[in-house]
N, C-alpha and C positions, 0 to 999 in steps of 0.2 A: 502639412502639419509639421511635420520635421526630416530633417535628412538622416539618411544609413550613415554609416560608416563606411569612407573606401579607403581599408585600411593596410600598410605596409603586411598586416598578416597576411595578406590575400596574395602575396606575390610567390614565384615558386619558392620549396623551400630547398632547395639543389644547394644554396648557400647554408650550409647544415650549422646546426649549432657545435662549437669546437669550446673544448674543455680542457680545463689545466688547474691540477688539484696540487700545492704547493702544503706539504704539513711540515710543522717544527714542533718543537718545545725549547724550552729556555731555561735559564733564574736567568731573573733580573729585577732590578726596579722600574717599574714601569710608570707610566704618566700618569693612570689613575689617580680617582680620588681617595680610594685606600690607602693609606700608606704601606710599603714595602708588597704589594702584592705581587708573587711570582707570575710574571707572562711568558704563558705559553699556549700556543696558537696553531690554528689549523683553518688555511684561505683556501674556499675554493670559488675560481672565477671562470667563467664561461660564457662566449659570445653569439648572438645573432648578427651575421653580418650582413648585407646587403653592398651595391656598388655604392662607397662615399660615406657608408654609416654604418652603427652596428648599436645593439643595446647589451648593456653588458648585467649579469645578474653576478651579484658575490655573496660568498656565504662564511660568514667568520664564526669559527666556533673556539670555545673558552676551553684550553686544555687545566689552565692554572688554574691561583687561585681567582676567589672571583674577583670579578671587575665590578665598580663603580665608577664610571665613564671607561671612554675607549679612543683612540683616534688611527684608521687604517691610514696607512700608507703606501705607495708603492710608482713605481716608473713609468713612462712612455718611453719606448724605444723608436717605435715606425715614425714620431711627429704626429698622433693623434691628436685630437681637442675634445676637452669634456664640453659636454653644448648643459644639457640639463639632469639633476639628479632627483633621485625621492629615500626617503628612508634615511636621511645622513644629511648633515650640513658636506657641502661635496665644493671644494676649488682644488685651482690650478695654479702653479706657480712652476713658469717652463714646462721640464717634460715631469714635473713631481705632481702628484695628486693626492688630495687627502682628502677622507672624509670622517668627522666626529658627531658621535651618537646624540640624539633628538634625545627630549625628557622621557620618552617613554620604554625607547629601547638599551637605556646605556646602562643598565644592570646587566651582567652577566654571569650566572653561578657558574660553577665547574662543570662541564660537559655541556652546556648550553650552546644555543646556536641562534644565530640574527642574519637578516639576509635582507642589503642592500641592493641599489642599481642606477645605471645612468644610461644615459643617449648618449653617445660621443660620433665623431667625423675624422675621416685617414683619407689619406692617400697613398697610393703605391702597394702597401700593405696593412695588414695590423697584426703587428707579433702582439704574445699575451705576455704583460708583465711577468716577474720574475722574482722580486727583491720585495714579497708583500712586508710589512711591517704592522705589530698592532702596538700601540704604546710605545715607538719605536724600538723595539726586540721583535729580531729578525725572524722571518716563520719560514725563512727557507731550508732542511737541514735539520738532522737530529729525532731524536722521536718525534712520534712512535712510527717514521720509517716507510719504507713501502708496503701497503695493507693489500692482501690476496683478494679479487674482484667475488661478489658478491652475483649469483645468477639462480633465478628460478624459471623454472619452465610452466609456460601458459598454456600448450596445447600441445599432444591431448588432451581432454578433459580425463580427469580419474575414473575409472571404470567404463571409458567408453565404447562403442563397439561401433567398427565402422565395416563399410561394406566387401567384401570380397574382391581383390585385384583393383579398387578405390585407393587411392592415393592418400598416407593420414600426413595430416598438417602438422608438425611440429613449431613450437614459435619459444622465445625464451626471452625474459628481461635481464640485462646483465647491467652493473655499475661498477665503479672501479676508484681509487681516491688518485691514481692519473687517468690514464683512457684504456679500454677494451681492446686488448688487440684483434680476441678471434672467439667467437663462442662454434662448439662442437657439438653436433647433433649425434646419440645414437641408440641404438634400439638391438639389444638383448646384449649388450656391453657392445657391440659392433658400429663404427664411425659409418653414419651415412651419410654425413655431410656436413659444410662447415660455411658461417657466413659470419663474414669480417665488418659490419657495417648494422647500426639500430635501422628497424625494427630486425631481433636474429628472427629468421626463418627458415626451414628449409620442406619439401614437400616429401615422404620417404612413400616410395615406392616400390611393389613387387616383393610385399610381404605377406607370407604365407599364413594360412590359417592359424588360427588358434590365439593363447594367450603372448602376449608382449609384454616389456620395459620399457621406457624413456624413458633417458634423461639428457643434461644439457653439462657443459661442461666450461666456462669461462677462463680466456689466457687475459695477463694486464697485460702493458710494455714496458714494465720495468726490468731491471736487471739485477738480479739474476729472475728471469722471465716467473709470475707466482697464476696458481690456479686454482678453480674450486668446480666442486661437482655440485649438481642439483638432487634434491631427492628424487630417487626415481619413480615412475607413474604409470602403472598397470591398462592395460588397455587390451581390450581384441578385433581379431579380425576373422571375419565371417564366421562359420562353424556354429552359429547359435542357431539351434534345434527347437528353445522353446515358444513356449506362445508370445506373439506379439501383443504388446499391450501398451493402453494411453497414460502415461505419467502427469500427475498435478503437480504444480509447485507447493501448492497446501493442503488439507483438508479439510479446513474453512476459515471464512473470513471475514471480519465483521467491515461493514458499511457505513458510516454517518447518514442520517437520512440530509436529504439532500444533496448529497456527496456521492462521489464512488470509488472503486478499489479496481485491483487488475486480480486474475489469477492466471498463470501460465503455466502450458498446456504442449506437450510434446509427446514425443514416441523412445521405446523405452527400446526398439533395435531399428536401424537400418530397413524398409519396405523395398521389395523387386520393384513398385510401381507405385506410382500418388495413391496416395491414401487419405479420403474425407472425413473427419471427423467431424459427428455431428454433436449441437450442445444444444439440450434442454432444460427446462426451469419448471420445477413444481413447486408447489408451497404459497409465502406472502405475496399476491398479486403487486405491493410496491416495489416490489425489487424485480428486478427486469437484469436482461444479460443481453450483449451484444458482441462479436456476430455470434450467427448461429452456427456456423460453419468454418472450420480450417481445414487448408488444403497441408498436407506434408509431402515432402518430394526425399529420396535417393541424397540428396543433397543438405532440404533443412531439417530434419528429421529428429535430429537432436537438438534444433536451438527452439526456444519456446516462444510460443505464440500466445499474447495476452487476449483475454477476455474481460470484457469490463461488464463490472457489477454495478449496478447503482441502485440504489435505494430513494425514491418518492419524500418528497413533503406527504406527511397525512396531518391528521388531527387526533389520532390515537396516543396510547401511552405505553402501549405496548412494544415488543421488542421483536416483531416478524420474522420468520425464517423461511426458507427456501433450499430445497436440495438442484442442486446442478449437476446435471447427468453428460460424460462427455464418454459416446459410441462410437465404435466404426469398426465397417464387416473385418471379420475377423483378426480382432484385436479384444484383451481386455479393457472393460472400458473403467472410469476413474470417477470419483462425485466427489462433490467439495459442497460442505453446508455453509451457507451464507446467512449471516445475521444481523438484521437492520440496527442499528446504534439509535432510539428514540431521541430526540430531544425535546418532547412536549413535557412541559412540566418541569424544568429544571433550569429555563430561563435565569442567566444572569441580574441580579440587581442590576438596576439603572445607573448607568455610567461606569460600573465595574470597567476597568481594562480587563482584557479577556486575553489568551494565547493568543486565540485564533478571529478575530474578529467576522470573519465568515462563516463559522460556525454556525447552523442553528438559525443564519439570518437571512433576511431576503435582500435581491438588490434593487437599488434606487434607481427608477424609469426613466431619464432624462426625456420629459417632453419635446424636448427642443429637439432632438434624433429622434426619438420616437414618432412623431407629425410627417419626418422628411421618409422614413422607413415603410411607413403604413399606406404613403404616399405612393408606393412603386410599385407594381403588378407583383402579386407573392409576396411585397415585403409586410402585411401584416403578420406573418408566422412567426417574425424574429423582432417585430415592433418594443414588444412587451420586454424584452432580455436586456439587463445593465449595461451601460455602457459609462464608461470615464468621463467626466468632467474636466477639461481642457481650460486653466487661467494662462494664455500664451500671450496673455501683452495686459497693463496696465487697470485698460478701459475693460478688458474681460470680466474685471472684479463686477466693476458696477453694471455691466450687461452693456454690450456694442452693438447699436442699429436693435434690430428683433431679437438677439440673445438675448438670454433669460444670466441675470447677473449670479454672483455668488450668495447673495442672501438669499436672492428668490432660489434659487435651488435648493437651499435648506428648509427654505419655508414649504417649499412643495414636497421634501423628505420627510419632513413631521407630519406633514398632510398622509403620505403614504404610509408611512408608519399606524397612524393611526388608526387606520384602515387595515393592517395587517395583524388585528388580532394582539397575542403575547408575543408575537417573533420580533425582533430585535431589526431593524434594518440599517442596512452597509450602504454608503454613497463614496463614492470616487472622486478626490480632487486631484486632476495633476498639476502641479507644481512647476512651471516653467517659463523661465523668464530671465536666467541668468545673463549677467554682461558676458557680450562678446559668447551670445549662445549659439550649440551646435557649433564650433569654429571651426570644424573640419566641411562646415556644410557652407549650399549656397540656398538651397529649397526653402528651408526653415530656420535664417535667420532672425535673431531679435529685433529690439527695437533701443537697448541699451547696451552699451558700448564702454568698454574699462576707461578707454580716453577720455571720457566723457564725464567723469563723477556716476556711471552706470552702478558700481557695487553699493553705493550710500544711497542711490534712488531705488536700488534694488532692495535691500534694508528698511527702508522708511515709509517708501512708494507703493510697495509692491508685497513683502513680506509681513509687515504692521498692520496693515488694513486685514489681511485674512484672516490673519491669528484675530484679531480683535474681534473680526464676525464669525468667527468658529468656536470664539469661546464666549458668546452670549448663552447664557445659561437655558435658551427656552430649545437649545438644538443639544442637550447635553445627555438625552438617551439615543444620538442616533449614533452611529460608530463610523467616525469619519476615516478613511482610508486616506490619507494623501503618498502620491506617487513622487519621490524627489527628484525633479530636473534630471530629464531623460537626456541620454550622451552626452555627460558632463565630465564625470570624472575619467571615466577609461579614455577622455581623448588627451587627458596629460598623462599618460602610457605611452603609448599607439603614434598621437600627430603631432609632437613636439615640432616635424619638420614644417610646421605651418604656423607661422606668423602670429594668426589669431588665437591658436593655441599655446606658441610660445607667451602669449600675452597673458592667458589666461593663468599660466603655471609663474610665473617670473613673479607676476602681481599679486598672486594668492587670491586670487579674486573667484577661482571657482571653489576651490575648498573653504574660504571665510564665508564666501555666500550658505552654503550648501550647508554649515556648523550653524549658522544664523538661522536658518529656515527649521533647521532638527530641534534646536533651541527654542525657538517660539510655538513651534507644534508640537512638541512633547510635552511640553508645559502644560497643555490642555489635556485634561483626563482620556477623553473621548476619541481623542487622535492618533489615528498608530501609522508611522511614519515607515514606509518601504521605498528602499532608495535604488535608482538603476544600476541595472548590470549589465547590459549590453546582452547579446546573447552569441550565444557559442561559435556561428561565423563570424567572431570578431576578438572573441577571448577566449576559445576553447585551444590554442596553442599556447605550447607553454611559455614561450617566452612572455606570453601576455597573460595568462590565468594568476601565477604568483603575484605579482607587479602590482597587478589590478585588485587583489585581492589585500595584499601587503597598503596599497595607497586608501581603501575603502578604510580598513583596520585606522590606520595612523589619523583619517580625517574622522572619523566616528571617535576616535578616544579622546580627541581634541577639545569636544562639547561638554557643556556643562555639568552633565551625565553622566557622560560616556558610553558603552554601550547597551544602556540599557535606554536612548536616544532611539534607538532604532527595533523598531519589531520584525523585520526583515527585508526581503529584498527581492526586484522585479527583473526576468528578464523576456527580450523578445518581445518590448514593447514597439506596437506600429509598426515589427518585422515579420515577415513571412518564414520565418526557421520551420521548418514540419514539428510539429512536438514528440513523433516517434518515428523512424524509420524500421515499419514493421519485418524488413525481409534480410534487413541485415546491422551491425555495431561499429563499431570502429573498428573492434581486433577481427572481421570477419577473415577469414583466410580465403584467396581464389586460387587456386592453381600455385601456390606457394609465396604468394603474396598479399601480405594486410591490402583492405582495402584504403588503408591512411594512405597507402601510394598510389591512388587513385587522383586524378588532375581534379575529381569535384573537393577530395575531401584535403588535399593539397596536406598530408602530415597532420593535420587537424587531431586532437585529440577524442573527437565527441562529434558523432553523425546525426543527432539530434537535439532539439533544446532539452526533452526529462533527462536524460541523462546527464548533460552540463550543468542544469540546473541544481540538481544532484549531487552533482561532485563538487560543485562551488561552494554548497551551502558548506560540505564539508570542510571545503580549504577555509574557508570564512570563520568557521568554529574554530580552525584551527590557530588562526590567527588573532584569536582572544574574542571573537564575537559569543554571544548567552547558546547555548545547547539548544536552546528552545524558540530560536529566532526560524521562520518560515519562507519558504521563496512563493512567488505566486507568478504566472506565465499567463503571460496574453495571448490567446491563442481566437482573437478575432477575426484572424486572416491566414493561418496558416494550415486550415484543413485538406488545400488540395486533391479534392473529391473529383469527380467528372469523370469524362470515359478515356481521358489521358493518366486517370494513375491508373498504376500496375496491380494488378493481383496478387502475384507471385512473386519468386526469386527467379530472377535470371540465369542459364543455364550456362552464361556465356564462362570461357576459362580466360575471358581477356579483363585484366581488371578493372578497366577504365567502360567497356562494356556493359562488365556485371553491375556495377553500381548505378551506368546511367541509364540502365533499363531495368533496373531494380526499387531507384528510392521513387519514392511518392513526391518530396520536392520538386517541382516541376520546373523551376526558374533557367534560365540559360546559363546561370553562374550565381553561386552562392553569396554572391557580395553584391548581387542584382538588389535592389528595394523599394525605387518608384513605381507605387499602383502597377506592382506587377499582371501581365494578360495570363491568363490562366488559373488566378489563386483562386481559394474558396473561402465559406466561415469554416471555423473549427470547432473545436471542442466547446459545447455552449459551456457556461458560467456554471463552474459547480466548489464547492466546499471539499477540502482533504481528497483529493483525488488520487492522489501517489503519498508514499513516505515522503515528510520533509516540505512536501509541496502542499500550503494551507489553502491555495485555489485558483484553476483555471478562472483567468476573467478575459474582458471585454475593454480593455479601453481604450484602444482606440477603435472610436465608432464607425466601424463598415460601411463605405459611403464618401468618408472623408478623406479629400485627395494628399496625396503627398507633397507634390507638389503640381506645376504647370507643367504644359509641354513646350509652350514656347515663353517669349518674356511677356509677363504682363505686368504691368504699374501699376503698384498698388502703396497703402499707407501703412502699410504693418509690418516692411523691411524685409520682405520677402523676395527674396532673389531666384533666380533662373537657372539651374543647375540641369547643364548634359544628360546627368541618367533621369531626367525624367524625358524627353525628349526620345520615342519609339525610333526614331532614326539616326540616334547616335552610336556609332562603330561600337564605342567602349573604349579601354586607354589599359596599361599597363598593369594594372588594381584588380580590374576585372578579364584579365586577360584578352582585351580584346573582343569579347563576346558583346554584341549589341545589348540595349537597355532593358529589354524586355515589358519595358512600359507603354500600357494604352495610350491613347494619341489623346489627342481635346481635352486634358486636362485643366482643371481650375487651379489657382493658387494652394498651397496647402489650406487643410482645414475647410476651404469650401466643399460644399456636395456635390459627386461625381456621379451622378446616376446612370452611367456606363457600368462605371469600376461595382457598384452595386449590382447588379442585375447580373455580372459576372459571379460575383461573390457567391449570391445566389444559388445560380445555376451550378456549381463546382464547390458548394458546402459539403463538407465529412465531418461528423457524420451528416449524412444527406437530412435536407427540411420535410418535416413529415409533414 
């Protein structure tokens, strides 16, 4: 179907990111289009390096007056080369580089900030410039001066209570406008310890009973050397005499029918020994809770364990409730009232665009998956469950060989619609077919080509024919989802170092595609446009979460529209990311280390796709996208069930241990993605599952391979790529770790009825 990402984030990150914060202020006349407006400026620039390359992020903030237009400037010292930029028209002339502001971003009010970046190529070294320039008035020098570092402490939590002769974790975020020399751990005003280097942490140990303080305390390296304290954060240890008891995260919570919600669920001290808390459900027989049982340990005791609520399709109009009872021997126990969200009866008008288009709606049965599904011993169970509609070349439109083309799928969605009573029904088209597509891949190559006049048959061939049979008026109550060209944009981020990607960015051929495609489908009432994000093993570091976020912003305001183009956005499509890593976070602390310095999660910001998913929505709002734009996560393939996931938390104090016998991911290496052996289904297809998140789906259909295992020749430009191949070493990307891919594979997109029956057997939640 399509290829993963093997992407430079996957490499260690030993080559840390290095910062160099440059502020000024001025008068001057500057280059602007205001006349006479005072610049003064404040650059801060910061690299990813790697051997031969590095990506550079800057951030220019407006101390002056304001700006209308802008132009940075500043040096190469090492013999750098800029290769490619985004955010800024970006050249080179010798060792000078400038870049001036695109139509969107070149206002700047006073205290304002915009935040460019490039790829560039060294040798020998790479000093960081020195001499930034903005209008050219110099920003090296002068106010507002060296600013005192900036630090908060993460851990402990406030009022927490940890066990007796237990080791408590302290962790702290510090930032600085140059670098951090040293953050300072200490507990009741007394230094226990000090760590020179992000993520701060230190473990403090052989503290005696009773109440505590922390706090954290940050040095910069300027001179004369400046510092700040943290507020401090109460905390104990042992000494707690009273009754143990189970803590909610709420006391109730309401449900969408068809949907479901989390509530989480912990212990309010420290247990001598594992402790089971059981959970019951009285009340609305449609509302259901799952699991019934959490285990808590000495260990996770205070981090919360979700329970998921869901609420039933009925045919009532009523608003059901349920009380949830959460026991365990000698503990008080805790109840949360749960409240179904009806939606019979309050059906949208026909063709309304809606927030949520999964709301409320049922989804559309691909026959053509469903036939091959029902077909496999146990696959009738998951027959009937939505799955994506896949246009991956040309001939898909009109239906290739025994596929079912794109009309007839609509026609078979009013068919089912029909049939469905008042409820509204959602069909999935994925979108893909961009020039020069997936160009970091070799599995899931297209079939048109930038060289080729590919962008204008893209346009004409390929984007004109759907729009025009999506917007026949007899398909204009069904609510068409389409999915925009998966691994498109984030690989002019990420794989500028590759040829076919350099082609894709230089040409403008993925973003004019991708503005074309938003353009013709939003036009349509009935279509709400969710564009790819990649998913967290691939943009959950930062050097790539802003960038990716920042280039999504720039190509969405570009459209006709602008962002009201886009209803939101999908990640962890046809990837296996877990959707939650129940036994541990990113900041988990082991033995005095994040588990981010673990070799799985390689500094990674985000151990699982909700929480990425999560966080992006928010960098995305923050980057000018609507408040009200939704993510939705495919979670087809990543449920990881069987009798290889874990139960528990790991007890190990080795961090590289704890996590790889703790997460539920099972893959050999998180950059692994060819029809991985071991995955499962996931979370079936459900409406409002989390905040933010409008709905787990399905699209890509369980079944359908990634790619081959060896080469096979075929007509749809589908190449042979190593990680699908079960006996290839791995390479540099993946550390070396084999593919982790089943053998016998068929081309992408053909049916694997291996990789099925696996899925199967190793579904979480398991197939009733």
């Amino acid at each position: 179907m399509r290829d993963h990402p093997r992407r430079r984030a996957w490499r260690s990150r030993a080559a840390t990111t290095a910062a160099l914060l440059v502020a000024a202020a001025g008068l001057a006349t500057g280059q602007a289009t205001t006349a006479h407006a005072a610049v003064a400026c404040d650059v801060a620039y910061s690299t990813n390096d790697w051997q031969g390359g590095f990506t550079a992020n800057v951030t220019i903030k407006n101390l002056g007056d304001a700006l209308d237009g802008w132009t940075l400037g500043f040096t190469f010292t090492g013999g750098q080369k800029l290769q490619q930029g985004w955010s800024a028209t970006w050249a080179q002339e010798g060792a000078k580089v400038t870049a001036k502001n695109l139509d969107w971003n070149g206002k700047l009010g006073t205290g304002a900030s915009t935040s460019v970046g490039f790829n560039g190529s060294w040798s020998g070294s790479n000093p960081k410039p020195t001499d930034f320039t903005v209008n050219g008035v110099a920003c090296n020098g002068g106010t507002p001066g060296n600013q005192a570092p900036t630090v908060s402490l993460t851990s402990p939590a406030s009022g927490s209570t940890h066990a007796a002769g237990a080791a408590v974790p302290l962790a702290a975020t510090a930032s600085d406008d140059g670098e951090v020399g040293k953050v300072e751990f200490y507990v009741d005003g007394t230094l226990v310890g000090t760590d020179t280097s992000a993520p701060y942490t230190h473990s403090a140990t052989g503290l005696a009973a009773g109440s505590h303080t922390a706090t954290a305390k940050a040095y910069d390296n300027g001179s004369p050397v400046l510092s700040k304290e943290s507020a401090a954060v109460p905390f104990t240890v042992g000494g707690d005499t009273g009754t143990a008891s189970i803590v909610a995260s709420a006391t109730s919570v309401s449900v969408p029918e068809g949907g479901s919600k989390t509530v989480g669920f912990k212990l309010g001290k420290a247990p001598s020994g594992n402790v089971t808390v059981n959970l019951s459900k009285t009340g609305d027989s449609d509302l259901t809770i799952r699991p019934a049982t959490l285990t808590f340990t000495a260990s996770n005791w205070n981090t919360a364990q979700n329970v998921t609520v869901s609420a039933a399709e009925d045919s009532d109009e009523a608003n059901g409730t349920a009380t949830i009872t959460a026991a365990a021997s000698g503990h008080t126990g805790a109840t949360v009232t749960a409240t179904e969200e009806d939606n019979d009866g309050d059906t949208p008008p026909v063709g309304e665009h809606v927030d949520n288009p999964y709301d409320g709606a049922t989804g559309y049965v691909n026959p053509d998956w469903s036939a091959k599904a029902a077909a496999e011993p146990g696959g009738d169970a998951v027959a009937d469950i939505s799955t994506g509609v896949w246009l991956d070349r040309i001939a898909a439109i009109e239906g290739a060989g025994s596929a079912m083309g794109l009309r007839e799928h609509l026609d078979e969605a009013v068919r089912q619609d029909a049939a469905n009573g008042s409820k509204p029904l959602t069909i999935q088209i994925v979108i893909y077919n961009l020039p020069n597509r997936d160009c970091s891949a070799l599995a899931s190559n297209g079939e048109l080509k930038i060289a080729e006049n590919g962008l204008n048959r893209y346009k004409t061939e390929y984007i004109d024919p759907i729009a025009d049979i999506m917007d026949d008026p007899k398909y204009a109550a069904l609510r068409i989802v389409s999915i925009i060209e998966i691994d498109s944009l984030p690989n002019l981020v990420t794989n500028l170092n590759l040829e076919k990607c350099q082609e894709a960015k230089n040409s403008g051929a993925y973003v004019d595609g991708v503005r074309y495609a938003l353009d013709k489908l939003h036009a349509i009432p009935n279509v709400y446009n969710y564009v790819d994000a990649g998913h967290h093993g691939w943009l959950g570091w930062d050097t790539n979460f802003g960038p990716s976020a920042e280039l999504f912003a720039t190509t969405v305001a570009g459209t006709a529209k602008g962002f009201d183009s886009v209803d939101g956005f999908i990640t962890n499509t046809a990837n296996y990311s877990a959707l939650k890593e129940p036994f541990f976070s990113a900041s988990t602390n082991v033995n005095g280390q994040t588990v981010r310095q673990s070799k799985w999660l390689d500094w990674n910001f985000y151990a699982d796709e909700l929480s990425f998913a999560q966080a992006f929505r928010q960098e995305l709002i923050r980057r000018g996208f609507k408040s009200n734009i939704g993510m939705i996560i495919d979670t087809s393939r990543n449920g990881w069930g069987g009798p290889n996931r874990p139960t528990k938390a790991s007890t190990s104090l080795n961090v590289d241990e704890f996590v790889n016998q703790s997460r539920v991911d099972r893959r050999l290496h998180a950059g692994n993605w060819c029809n991985q052996s071991g995955a499962g289904l996931g979370e079936r297809p459900q409406a409002s599952p989390e905040p933010g998140i409008d709905a787990y789906v399905w699209i890509k259909p369980p079944g359908e391979s990634d790619g081959s295992s060896k080469e096979i020749p075929n007509n749809e430009g589908k190449g042979f790529d190593r990680m699908c191949d079960p006996t290839y070493e791995g390479n540099e990307r993946n550390k070396f770790n084999k593919s982790g891919a089943l053998p016998d594979a068929p081309i992408s997109g053909q049916w694997f009825s291996a990789q099925f029956q696996e899925l199967l057997r190793n579904a979480y939640p398991p197939i009733q």
